[in-house]
C-alpha positions in Angstrom: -12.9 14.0 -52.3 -11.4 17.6 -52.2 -12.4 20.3 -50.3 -12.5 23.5 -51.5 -12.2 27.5 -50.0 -11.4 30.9 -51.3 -8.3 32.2 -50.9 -9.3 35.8 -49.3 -11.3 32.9 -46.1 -8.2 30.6 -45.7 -7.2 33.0 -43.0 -10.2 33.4 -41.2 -10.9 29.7 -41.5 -7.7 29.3 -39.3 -8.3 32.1 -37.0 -8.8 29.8 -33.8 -12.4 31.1 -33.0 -15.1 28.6 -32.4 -16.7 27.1 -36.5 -19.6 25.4 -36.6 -19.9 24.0 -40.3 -23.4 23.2 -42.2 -24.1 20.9 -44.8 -26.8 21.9 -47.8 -30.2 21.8 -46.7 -29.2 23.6 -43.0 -30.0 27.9 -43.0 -27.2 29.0 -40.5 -28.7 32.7 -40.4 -29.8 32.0 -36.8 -26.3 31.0 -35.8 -23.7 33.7 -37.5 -23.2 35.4 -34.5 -19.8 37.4 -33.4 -17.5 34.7 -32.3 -19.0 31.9 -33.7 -17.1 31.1 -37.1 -20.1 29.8 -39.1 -19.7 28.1 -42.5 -21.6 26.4 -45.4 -20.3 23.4 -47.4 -21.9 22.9 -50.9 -21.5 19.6 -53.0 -20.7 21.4 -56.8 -18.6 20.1 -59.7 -17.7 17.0 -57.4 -16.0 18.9 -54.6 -17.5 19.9 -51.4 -16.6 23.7 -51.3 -16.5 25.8 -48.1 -17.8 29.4 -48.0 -19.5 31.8 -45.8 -23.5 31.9 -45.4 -25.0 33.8 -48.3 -21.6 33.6 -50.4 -21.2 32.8 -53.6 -20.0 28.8 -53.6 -18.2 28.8 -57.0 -15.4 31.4 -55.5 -13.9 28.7 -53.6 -10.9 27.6 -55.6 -8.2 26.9 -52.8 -7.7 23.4 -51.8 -8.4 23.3 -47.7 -4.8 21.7 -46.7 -6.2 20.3 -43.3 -9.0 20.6 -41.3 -9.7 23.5 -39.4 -9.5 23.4 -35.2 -12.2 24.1 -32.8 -15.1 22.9 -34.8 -18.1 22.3 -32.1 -20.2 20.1 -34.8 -21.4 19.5 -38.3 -24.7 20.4 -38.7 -26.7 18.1 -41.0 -30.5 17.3 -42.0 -29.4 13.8 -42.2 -26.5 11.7 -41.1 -25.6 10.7 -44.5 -25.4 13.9 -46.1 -21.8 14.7 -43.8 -20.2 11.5 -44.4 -17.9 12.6 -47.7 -16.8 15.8 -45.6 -16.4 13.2 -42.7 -14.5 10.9 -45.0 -12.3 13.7 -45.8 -11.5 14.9 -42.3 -10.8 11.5 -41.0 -7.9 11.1 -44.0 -6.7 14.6 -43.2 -7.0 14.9 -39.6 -6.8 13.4 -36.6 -9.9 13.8 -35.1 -13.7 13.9 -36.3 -16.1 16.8 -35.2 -19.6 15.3 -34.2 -22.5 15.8 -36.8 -26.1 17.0 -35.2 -29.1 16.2 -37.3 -31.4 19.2 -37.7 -32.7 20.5 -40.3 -33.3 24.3 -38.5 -31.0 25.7 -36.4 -32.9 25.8 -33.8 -33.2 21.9 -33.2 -29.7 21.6 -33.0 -29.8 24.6 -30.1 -29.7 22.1 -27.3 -26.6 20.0 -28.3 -24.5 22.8 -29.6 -25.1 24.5 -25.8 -23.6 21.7 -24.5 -20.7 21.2 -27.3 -20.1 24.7 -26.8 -19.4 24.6 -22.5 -17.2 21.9 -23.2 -15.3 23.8 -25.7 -15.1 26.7 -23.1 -14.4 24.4 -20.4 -11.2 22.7 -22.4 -10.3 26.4 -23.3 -10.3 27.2 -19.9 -8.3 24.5 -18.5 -5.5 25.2 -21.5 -5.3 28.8 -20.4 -4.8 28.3 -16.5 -2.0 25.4 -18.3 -0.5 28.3 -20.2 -0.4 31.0 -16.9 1.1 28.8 -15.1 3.8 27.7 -17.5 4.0 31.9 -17.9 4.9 32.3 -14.2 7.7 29.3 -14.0 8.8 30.6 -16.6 9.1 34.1 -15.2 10.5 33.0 -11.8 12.8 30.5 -13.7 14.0 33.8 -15.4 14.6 35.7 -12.0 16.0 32.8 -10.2 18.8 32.8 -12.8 19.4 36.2 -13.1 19.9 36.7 -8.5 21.9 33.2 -9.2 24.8 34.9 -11.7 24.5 37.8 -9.3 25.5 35.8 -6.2 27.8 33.4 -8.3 29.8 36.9 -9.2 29.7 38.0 -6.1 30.8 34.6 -4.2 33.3 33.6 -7.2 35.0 37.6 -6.3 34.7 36.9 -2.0 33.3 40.4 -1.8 31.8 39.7 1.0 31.5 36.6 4.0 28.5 34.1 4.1 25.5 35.3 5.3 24.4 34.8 8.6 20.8 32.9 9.7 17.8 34.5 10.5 15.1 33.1 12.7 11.6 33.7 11.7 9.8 31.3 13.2 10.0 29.1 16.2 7.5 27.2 17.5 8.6 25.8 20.8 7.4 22.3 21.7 4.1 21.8 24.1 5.3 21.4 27.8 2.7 19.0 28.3 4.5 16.6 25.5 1.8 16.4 23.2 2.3 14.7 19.6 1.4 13.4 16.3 1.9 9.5 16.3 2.5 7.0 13.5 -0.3 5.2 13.2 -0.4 1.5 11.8 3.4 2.0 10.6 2.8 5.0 8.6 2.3 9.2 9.3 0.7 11.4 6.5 0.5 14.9 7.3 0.9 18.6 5.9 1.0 21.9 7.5 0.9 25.2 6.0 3.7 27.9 7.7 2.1 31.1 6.4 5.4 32.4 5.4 6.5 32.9 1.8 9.6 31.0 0.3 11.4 33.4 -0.7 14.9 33.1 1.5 14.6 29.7 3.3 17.4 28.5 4.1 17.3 25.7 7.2 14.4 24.5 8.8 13.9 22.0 12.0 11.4 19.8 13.2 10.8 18.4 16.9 10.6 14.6 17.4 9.3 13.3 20.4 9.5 9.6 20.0 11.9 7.8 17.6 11.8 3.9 18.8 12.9 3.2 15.4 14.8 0.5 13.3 17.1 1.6 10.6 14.6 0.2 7.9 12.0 3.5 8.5 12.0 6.4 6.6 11.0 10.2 6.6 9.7 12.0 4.0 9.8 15.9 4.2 9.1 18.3 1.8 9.2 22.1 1.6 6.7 23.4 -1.2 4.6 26.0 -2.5 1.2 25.9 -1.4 -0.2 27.7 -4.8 1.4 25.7 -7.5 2.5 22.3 -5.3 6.2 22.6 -6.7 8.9 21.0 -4.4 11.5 23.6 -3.8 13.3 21.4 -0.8 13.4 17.9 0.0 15.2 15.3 2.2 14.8 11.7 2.8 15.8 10.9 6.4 16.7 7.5 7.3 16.0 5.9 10.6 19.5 5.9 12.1 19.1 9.1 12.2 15.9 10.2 13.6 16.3 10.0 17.1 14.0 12.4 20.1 15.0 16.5 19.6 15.1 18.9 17.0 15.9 17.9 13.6 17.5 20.0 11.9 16.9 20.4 7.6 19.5 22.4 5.4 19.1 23.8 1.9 22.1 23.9 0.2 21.2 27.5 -0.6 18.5 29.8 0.4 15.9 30.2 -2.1 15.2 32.8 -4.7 12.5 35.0 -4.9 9.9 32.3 -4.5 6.9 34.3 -3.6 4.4 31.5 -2.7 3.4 30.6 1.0 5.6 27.9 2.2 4.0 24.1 3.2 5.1 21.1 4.6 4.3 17.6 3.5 5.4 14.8 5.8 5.4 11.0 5.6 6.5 8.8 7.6 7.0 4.8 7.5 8.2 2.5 10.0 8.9 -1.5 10.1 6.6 -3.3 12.6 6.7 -2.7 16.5 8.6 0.5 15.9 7.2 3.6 17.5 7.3 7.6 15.9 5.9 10.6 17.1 6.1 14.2 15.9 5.9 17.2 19.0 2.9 19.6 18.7 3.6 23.4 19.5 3.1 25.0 22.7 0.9 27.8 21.1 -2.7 27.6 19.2 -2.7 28.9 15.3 -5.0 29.7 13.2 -7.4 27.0 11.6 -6.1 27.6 8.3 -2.4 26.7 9.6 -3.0 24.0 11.7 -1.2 20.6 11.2 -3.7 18.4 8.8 -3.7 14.3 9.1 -5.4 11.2 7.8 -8.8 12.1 8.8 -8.7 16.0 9.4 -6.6 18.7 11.4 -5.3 19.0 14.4 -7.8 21.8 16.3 -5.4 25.1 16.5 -2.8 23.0 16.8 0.4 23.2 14.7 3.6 21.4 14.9 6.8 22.0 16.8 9.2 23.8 13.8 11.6 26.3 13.7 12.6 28.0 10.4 15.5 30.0 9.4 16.3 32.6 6.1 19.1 34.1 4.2 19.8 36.1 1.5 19.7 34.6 -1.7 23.2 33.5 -3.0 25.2 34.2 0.2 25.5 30.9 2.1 26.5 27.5 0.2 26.1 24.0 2.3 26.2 20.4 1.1 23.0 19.4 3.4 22.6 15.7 4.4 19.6 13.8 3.1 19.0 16.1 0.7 16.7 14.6 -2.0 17.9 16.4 -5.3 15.3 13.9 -7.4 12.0 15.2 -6.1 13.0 19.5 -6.5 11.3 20.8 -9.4 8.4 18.2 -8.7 4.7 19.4 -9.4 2.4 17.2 -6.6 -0.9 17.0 -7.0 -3.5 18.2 -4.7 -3.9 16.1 -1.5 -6.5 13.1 -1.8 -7.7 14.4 -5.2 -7.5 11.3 -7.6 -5.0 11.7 -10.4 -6.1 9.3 -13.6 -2.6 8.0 -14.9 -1.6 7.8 -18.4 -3.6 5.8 -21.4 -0.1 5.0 -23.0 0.7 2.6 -19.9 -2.3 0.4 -21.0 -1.3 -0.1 -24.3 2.0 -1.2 -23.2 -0.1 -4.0 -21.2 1.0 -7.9 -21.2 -1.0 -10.3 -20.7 -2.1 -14.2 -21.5 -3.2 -14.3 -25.0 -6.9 -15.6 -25.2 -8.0 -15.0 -21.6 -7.9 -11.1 -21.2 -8.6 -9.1 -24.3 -9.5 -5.3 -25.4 -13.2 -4.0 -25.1 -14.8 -1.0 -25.6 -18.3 0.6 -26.5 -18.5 3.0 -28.5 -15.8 6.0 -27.7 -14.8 5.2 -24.9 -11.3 4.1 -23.6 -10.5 0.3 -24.3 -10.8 -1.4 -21.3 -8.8 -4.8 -20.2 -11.3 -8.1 -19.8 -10.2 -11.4 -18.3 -11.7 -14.4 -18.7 -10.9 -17.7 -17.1 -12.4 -20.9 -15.6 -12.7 -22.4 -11.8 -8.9 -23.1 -10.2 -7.2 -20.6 -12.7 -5.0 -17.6 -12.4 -3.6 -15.6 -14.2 -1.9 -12.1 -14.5 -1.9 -8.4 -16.4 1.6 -6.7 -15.8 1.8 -2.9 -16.6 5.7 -3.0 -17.1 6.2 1.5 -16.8 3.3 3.3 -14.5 4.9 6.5 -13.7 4.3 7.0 -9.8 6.6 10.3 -9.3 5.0 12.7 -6.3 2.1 10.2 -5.8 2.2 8.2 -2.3 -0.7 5.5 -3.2 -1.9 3.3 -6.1 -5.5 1.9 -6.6 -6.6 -0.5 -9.0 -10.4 -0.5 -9.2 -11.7 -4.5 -10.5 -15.5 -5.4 -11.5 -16.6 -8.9 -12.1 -18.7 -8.5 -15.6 -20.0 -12.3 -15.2 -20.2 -14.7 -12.3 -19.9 -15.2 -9.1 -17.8 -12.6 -7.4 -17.3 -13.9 -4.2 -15.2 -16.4 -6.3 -12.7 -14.0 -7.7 -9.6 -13.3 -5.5 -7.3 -10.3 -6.2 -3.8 -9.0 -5.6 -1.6 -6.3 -6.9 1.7 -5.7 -6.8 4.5 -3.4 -7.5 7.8 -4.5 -9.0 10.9 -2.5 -10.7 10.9 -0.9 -13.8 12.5 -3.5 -16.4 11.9 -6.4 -14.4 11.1 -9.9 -16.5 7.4 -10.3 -16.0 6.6 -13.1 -18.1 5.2 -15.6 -15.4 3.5 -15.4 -11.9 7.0 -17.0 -10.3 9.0 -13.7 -11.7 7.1 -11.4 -9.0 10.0 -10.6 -6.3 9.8 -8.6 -3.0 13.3 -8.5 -2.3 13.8 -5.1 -4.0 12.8 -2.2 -2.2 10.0 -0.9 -4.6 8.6 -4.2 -4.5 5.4 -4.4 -2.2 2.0 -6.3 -2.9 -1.5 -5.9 -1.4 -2.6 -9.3 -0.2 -5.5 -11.6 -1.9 -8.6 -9.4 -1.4 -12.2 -10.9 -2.5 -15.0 -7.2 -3.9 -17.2 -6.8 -1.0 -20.3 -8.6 -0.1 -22.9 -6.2 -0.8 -21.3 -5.8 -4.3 -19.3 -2.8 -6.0 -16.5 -2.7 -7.6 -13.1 -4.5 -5.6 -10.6 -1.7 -5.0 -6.6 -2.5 -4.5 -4.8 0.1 -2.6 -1.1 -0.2 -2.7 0.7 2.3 -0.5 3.9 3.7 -2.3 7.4 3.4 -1.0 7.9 7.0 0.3 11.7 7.2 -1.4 10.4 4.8 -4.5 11.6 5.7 -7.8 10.1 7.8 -10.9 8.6 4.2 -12.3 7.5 1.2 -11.5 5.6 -2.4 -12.5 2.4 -2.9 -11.9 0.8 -6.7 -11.7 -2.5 -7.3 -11.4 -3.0 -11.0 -10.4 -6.7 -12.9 -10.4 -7.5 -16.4 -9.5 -10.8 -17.8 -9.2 -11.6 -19.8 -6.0 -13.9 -22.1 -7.0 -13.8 -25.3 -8.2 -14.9 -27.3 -11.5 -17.6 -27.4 -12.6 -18.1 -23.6 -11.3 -19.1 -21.4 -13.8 -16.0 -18.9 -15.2 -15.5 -15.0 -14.2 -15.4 -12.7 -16.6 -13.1 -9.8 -14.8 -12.7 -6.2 -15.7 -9.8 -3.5 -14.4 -11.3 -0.6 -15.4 -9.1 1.9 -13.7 -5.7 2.7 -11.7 -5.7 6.1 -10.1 -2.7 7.6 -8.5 -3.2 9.6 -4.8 -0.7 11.8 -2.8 -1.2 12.6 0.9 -3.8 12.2 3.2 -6.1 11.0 0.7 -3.9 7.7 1.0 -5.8 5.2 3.1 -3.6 3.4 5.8 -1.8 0.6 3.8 -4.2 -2.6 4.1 -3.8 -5.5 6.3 -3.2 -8.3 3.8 -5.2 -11.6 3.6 -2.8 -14.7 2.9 -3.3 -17.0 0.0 -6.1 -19.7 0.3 -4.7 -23.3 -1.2 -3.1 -23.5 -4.8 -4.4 -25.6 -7.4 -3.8 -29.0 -7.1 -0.2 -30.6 -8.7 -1.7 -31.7 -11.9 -1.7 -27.6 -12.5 1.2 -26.5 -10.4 1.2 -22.5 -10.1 3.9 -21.1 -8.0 2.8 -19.2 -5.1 3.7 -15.8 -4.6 5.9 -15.2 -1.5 4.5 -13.0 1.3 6.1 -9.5 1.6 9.2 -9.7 3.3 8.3 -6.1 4.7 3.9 -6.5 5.4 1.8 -3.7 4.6 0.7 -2.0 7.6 0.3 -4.4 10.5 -1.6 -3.4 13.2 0.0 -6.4 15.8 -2.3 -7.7 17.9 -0.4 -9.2 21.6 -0.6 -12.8 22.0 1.3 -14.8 24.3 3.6 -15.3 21.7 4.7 -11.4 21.6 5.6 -11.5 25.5 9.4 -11.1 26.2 9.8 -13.8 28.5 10.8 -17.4 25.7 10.5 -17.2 22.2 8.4 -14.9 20.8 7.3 -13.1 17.3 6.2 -10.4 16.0 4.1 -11.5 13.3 3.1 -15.2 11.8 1.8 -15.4 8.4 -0.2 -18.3 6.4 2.2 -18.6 3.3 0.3 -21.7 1.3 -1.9 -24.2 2.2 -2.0 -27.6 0.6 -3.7 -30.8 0.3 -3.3 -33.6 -2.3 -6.3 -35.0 -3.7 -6.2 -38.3 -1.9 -5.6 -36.3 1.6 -2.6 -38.6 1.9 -0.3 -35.8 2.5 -1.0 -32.1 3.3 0.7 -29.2 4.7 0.9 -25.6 6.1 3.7 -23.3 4.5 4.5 -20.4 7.8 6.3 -17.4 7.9 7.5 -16.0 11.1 9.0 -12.0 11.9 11.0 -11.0 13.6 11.3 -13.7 16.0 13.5 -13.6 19.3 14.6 -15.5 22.1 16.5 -13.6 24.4 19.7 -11.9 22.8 19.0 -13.4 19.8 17.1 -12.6 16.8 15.9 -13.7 13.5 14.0 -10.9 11.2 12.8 -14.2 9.1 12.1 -17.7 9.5 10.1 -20.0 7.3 9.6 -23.6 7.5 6.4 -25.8 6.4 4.6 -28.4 8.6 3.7 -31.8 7.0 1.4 -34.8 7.9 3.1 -37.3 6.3 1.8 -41.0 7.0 -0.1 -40.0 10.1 3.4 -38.6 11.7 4.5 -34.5 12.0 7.8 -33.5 9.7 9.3 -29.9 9.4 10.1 -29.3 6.0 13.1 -26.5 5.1 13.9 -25.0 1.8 17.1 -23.5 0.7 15.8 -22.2 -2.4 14.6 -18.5 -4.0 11.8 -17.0 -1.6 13.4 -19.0 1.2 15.7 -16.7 4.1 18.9 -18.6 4.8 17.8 -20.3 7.9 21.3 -21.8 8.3 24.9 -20.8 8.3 25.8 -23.9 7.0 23.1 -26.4 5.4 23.0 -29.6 7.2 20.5 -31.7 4.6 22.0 -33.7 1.9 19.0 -34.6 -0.1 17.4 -32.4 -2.6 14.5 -32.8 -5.5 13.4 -30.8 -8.4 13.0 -27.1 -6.6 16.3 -27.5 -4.4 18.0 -28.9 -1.7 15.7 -29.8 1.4 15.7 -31.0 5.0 13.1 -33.1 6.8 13.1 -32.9 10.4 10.7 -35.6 12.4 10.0 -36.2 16.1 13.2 -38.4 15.8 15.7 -36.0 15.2 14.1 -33.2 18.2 14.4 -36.4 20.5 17.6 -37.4 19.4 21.1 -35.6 18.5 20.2 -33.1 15.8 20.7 -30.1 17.4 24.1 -31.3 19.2 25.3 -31.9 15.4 24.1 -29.0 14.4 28.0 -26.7 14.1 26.5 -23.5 14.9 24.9 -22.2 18.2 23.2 -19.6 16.6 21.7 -22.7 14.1 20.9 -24.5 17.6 19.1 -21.4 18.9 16.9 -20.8 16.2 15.9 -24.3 15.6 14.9 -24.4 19.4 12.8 -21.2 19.4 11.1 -22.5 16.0 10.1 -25.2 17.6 9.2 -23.9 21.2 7.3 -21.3 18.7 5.0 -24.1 16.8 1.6 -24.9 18.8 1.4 -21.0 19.0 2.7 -19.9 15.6 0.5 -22.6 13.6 -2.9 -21.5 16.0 -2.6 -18.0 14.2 -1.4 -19.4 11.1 -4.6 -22.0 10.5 -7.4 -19.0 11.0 -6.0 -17.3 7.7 -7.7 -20.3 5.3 -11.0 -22.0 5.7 -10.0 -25.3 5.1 -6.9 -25.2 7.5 -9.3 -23.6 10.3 -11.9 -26.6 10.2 -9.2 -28.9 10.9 -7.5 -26.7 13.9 -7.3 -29.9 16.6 -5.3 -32.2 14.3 -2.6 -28.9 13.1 -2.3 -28.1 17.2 -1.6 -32.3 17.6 1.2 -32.3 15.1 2.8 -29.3 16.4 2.6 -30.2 20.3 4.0 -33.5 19.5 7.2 -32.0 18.3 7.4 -29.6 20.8 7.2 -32.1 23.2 9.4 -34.0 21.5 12.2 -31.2 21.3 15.3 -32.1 23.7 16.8 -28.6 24.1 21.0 -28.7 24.5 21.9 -27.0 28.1 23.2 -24.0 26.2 19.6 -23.3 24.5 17.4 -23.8 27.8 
């Protein structure tokens, strides 16, 4: 099929102005109205030929080369009467106006309205696209121009570095008020109501900085109109310690003539503490300090800020983040969809999660898969540059959904993704958000996975289901039908994860994923196990727990933080406890997703996963400590053990089935405490 114009319209038919096209049978004198391109399209000599209402049809000669843009809709008595102009369009261009059945013009009023405020609402969108692109452009322009300036002027030393000008200092509040870290992390922004233009150093007041070297601040200087990064640094947490800290650029900056802003983000290991001053003064509401939650009444923080003239002072600033300048952030909490190219890129299991869609819509990913299985959906490149927090949004399309069990993870661009046992968290992007189940009162189950504040332009994304129940349960049919990106104080707190309830049974062995060497977000409750006085940790975790089918042998798989006894320390320790024959054994690993529990390994025996070491109420009664060649090996063996009736109470209350059988865990574990004969040197 050809369609056909004349040569004196080609031009107008190109013009950019909203068309609206009518097949034969449709009047379009109601509708040819200034701006509104209106056209006819007449079936004659076997082509469809293209001409203005009331024209003459046989002057259109000229082959149409493509479709025209901005076409709100075909206009048609019928359906069938646009499909060879339909067939035409979707050979030639890429994408298909809609067709309105009406046979007057008026019927089709209604639809074409709404066509029409779409149309305007796209235009409008592209326009604010285009201004903006205008004014970086602009100040791009000028930033160069004041930048050859100053280069001439430094290159020709015709005169010395400019000196620093205070223009703001906001003393700390006498009464010592401040801004906390709360559950590890700090979110917060505050607008200075001072334009960019000239900044040159800036300091904030830190309170409190119990800190290991593991946490992190996150500051940012940017425009409050456009969100672009103009100054960032990444401070780590040797060097945040209580005073001012004080924030170079490594020049002052051009003429920038947006308000400046702060956005702040802080995140800590557990049990360390952080707290930001408050000023001494009251500001205005519009200026005060905004957190997780709200603002600060009147309140802003402690900052003092310094300018220069552009191009007359050169420094080589410490923590400077060069990565994030230029950066566009989004607005604060506002949810930013990501990408549809990162879903076609998707792998998963062949056979259990497929494509859908209905209709237009965007293909979405469903799983399917019976009663014990898991499986997983890896995203291998989600760009995550200026956002501080994924979410993954899951349905259950059939069956039970308090059956389904959910985790996401993050992992490094590039990383080998083709099994469950590839997912890592010994890189520094990697994190995970604990096995979630979708509420109880139904809704969709939503996957928040805080960022890594210094985390790179890309990462991984795994999405990892299992269903809970067991045969003969009916299967889940599971949708993910979205992954939003957040900055800011939209981010909730990072979630308190829930451990892994048991993995399949041998016959279908499924590697369990390792719990995150650096937890989301714990809020540590004290025990006794957290007093000072004996061994003591920070936190215990439920890693795996496991029964055969014939109960004959079962076990709990623990992870322990930041354990201490006296001067010593361990950041990880990791050990399983067995009921084996009716007697207690301590199980050790030396193997991938283990920590190196010993500086030398004192097993010999080993099996299919690695070498192993089985420690009974024998060897705590007898000589194994005294053979052990390092003190340090003797210590933490000691405290372990000490550790046990408290470490597997909290452990046995993150599964079900290890809760119901509480008494006989506590009986194992007291018997080898009691069985432990500690060395002199470890009492």
């Amino acid at each position: 099929m050809t369609v056909l114009i004349a040569p004196a319209d080609l031009a107008e038919l190109y013009d950019g102005s909203p068309a609206l096209l009518a097949m034969e049978g449709v009047a379009l004198a109601l509708l040819a109205q200034p701006g509104l391109s209106a056209w006819q399209v007449t079936m004659q000599g076997g082509s469809l030929r293209l001409h203005r209402p009331g024209a003459a049809a046989e002057a259109a000669t000229r082959p149409v080369p493509v479709p025209p843009a901005q076409v709100l809709a075909v206009l048609a008595p019928e359906a069938a009467a646009a499909a060879p102009l339909l067939a035409w369009w979707s050979a030639a261009g890429p994408e298909v106006p809609p067709v309105i059945e009406a046979a007057e013009p008026a019927a089709a009023l209604p639809e074409l309205i709404r066509l029409a405020l779409a149309a305007l609402v796209r235009q409008a969108a592209a326009t604010a696209v285009l201004h903006r692109a205008l004014a970086a452009a602009r100040q791009e322009a000028e930033e160069s121009r004041e930048a050859i300036v100053s280069l001439i002027q430094h290159g020709s030393r015709q005169g010395p570095p400019a000196a620093l000008s205070q223009v703001l200092a906001l003393e700390p509040a006498p009464t010592g008020e401040a801004v906390p870290a709360a559950e590890g992390r700090l979110a917060a922004a505050q607008v200075l109501g001072l334009n960019l233009e000239g900044v040159a150093s800036l300091a904030l007041h830190v309170q409190e900085a119990h800190v290991g070297p593991a946490a992190l601040l996150r500051l940012r200087l940017l425009g409050a109109e456009s969100g672009r990064v103009h100054g960032a640094w990444l401070v780590p947490g040797e060097a945040l310690r209580p005073g001012w800290l004080v924030l170079d650029l490594p020049s002052p900056l051009g003429p920038v003539r947006e308000t400046a802003c702060l956005d702040i983000a802080v995140e800590l290991e557990a049990g360390d503490g952080f707290a930001l001053s408050l000023g001494a003064g009251v500001t205005a509401p519009e200026r005060a300090l905004a957190v997780r939650g709200g603002r600060v009444p009147e309140r802003g923080l402690a900052l003092r800020l310094w300018t220069a003239p552009f191009g007359r002072r050169f420094t080589v600033p410490p923590h400077w983040d060069a990565e994030a300048i230029g950066l566009e952030l989004g607005w604060p909490g506002v949810p930013m969809r990501l990408p549809a190219q990162i879903w076609e890129a998707a792998r998963f299991p062949a056979g259990q999660v497929e494509w859908v869609a209905l209709g237009s819509e965007a293909p979405r990913l469903l799983a399917s898969f019976g009663a014990g299985r898991r499986l997983a959906i890896a995203l291998p490149v989600v760009p995550v540059n200026g956002l501080d927090l994924l979410q993954a949004e899951v349905a259950v399309a059939r069956g039970d959904a308090g059956q389904l069990e959910a985790a996401l993870w993050l992992q490094p661009e590039g990383a080998p993704l083709a099994l469950e046992s590839d997912l890592v968290l010994d890189a520094p992007e990697a994190r995970w958000s604990g096995w979630r189940r979708p509420p109880p009162d139904g809704g969709p189950l939503l996957l928040p996975l805080a960022l890594p504040p210094d985390g790179p332009r890309n990462v991984a994304v795994v999405l990892v289901l299992r269903h809970a129940g067991r045969p003969p349960a009916a299967p889940l049919r599971v949708e993910w039908s979205e992954l939003i990106g957040l900055r800011g104080l939209g981010a909730t707190a990072r979630p308190e994860p829930v451990n892994p309830l048991p993995a399949p049974p041998p016959a279908e062995p499924v590697r369990a994923a390792p719990v995150p060497s650096r937890p989301p977000a714990i809020a540590v409750q004290a025990s006794p196990m957290m007093t000072m006085a004996g061994p003591h940790a920070a936190l215990v975790r439920l890693q795996e727990y496991f029964v055969t089918p014939d109960g004959g042998y079962r076990h709990l798989d623990i992870w322990l933080e930041e354990v201490g006894d006296g001067p010593w320390a361990w950041p990880l320790l990791r050990f399983k406890l067995a009921q084996r024959g009716g007697g207690p054994v301590l199980e050790f690993r030396r193997r991938e997703g283990w920590p190196n529990l010993f500086s030398m390994w004192p097993g010999t025996e080993a099996d299919g996963w690695g070498p192993y070491l089985l420690v009974r109420e024998a060897d705590l009664a007898g000589d194994l400590l005294d053979r052990l060649p390092h003190q340090r090996d003797r210590h933490m063996l000691a405290a372990l053990v000490r550790l046990l009736p408290e470490a597997v109470a909290r452990a046995v209350q993150e599964s079900p089935e290890a809760a119901a059988q509480e008494a006989m865990w506590l009986g194992l574990a007291h018997r080898l405490a009691e069985a432990l004969k500690v060395p002199a040197e470890t009492a």
